[in-house]
LUMGULO-421817 format. One record per residue (C-alpha): x, y, z. Coordinates in steps of 0.5 Angstrom, whole numbers, plus 500, padded with zeros to 3 digits. Example, Ala and Ser with C-alpha at 12.3 -4.5 7.8 and 13.67 -1.06 7.14 Angstrom:
# residues 2
<node u="525" v="491" w="516"/>
<node u="527" v="498" w="514"/>
This chain:
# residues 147
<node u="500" v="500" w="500"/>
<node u="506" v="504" w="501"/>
<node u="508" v="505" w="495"/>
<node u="500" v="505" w="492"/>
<node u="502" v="513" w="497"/>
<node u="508" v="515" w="492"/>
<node u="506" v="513" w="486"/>
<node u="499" v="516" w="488"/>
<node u="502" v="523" w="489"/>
<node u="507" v="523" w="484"/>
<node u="502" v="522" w="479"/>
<node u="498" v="528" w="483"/>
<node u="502" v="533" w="483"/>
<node u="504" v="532" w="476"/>
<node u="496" v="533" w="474"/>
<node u="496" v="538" w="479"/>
<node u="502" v="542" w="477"/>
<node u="499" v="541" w="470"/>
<node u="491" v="543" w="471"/>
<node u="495" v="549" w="476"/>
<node u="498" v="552" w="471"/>
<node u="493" v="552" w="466"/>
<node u="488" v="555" w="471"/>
<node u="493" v="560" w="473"/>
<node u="494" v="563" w="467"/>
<node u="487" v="563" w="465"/>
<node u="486" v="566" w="472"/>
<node u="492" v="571" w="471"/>
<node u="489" v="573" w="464"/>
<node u="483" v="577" w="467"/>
<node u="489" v="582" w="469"/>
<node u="491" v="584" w="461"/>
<node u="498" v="583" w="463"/>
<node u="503" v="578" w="460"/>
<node u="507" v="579" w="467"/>
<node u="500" v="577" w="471"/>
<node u="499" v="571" w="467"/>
<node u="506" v="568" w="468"/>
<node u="506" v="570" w="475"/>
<node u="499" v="566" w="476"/>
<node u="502" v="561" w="472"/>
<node u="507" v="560" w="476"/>
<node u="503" v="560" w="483"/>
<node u="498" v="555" w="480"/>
<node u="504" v="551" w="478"/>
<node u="507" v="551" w="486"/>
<node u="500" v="551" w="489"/>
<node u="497" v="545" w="484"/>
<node u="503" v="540" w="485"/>
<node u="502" v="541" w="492"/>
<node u="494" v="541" w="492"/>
<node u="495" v="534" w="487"/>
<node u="501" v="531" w="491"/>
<node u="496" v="531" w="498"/>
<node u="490" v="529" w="494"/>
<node u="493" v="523" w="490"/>
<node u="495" v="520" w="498"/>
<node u="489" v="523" w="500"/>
<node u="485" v="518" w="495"/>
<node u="489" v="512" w="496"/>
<node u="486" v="513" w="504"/>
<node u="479" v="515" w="503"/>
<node u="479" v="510" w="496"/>
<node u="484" v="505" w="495"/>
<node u="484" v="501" w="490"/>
<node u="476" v="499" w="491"/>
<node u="474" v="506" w="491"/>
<node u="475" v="509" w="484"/>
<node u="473" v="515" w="480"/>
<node u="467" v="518" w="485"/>
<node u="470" v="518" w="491"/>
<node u="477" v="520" w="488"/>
<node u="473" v="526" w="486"/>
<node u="469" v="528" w="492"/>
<node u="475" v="527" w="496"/>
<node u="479" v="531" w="492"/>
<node u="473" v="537" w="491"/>
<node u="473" v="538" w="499"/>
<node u="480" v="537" w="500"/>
<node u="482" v="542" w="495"/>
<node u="476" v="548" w="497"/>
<node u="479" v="548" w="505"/>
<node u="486" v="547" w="503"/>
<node u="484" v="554" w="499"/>
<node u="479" v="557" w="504"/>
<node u="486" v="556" w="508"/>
<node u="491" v="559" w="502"/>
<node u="486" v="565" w="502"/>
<node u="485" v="566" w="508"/>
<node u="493" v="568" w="509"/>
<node u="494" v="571" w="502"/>
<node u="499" v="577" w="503"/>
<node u="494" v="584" w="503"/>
<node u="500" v="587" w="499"/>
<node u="498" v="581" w="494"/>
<node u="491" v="583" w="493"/>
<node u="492" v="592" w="494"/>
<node u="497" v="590" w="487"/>
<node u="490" v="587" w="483"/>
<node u="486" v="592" w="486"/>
<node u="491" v="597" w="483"/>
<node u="490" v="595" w="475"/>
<node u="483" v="598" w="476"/>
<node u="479" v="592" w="471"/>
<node u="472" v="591" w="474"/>
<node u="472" v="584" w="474"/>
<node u="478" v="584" w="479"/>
<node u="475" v="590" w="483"/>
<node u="470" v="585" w="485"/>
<node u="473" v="579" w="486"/>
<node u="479" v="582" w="490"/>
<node u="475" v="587" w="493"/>
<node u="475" v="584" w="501"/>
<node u="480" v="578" w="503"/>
<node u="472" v="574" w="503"/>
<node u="472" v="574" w="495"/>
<node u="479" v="573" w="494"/>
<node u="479" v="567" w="499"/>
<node u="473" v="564" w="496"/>
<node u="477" v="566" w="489"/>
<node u="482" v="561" w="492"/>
<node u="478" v="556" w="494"/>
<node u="474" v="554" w="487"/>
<node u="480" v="554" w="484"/>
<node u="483" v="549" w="488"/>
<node u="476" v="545" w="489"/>
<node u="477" v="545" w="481"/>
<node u="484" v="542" w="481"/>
<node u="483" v="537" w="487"/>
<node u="476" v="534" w="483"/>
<node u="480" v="534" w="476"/>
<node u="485" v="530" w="479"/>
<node u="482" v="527" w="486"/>
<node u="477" v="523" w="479"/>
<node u="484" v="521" w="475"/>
<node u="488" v="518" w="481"/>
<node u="481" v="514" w="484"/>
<node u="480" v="511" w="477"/>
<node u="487" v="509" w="476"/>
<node u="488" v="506" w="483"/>
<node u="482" v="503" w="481"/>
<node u="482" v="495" w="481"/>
<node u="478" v="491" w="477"/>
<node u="474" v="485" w="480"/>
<node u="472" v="479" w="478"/>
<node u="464" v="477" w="479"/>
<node u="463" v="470" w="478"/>
């Protein structure tokens, strides 16, 4: 089972890796600047490997390898909103004061209270846990044999 952990987060922070940067820049494309997309890009990377590596080990806990696809997804899905509410929670007032300053609409609302931005934080970490939590359940997934 020790060795269904490793592989598990391996291959999580791979896909979280690459599911983060993907939604980090699509994310730091609302700034309009090619720095906001490869800075977002560069976040997503770091915080979607993470994110991939803890969910892949998290569903090998709570699926196994009779769990699948399901229970990898929804675990995936809780575990990625509460590792980004606490992301959120403790992003640097310096962070969100520089998006306020490029005066674009939608990131005014968005980033206009440490609530927006955390809850920003949260979906985004919520969509890359469930994309990955899904593909570590139905890879560790075991084929039985019914007689």
């Amino acid at each position: 089972m020790n060795e269904l952990y490793t592989k598990s987060g391996i291959f999580g922070a791979v896909l979280g890796a690459l599911f983060g940067v993907i939604l980090g820049a699509a994310s730091g494309a609302m700034s309009g600047l090619w720095s906001g997309v490869q800075f977002t890009a560069f976040l997503g990377l770091i915080f979607g490997a993470l994110t991939g590596a803890l969910t892949g080990m998290l569903v090998v806990r709570t699926a196994g390898t009779s769990g699948g696809v399901s229970i990898g997804a929804y675990s995936g899905m809780a575990f990625g909103a509460l590792l980004g509410i606490i992301v959120g929670i403790f992003m640097p007032e310096s962070f969100r004061l520089k998006v306020l300053e490029l005066d674009v609409l939608i990131l005014n609302v968005i980033f206009s209270g440490r609530f927006e931005a955390a809850v920003l934080v949260s979906f985004l970490l919520s969509i890359l846990g469930t994309a990955a939590g899904a593909w570590v359940g139905g890879r560790n997934l075991k084929p039985r044999e019914i007689k």
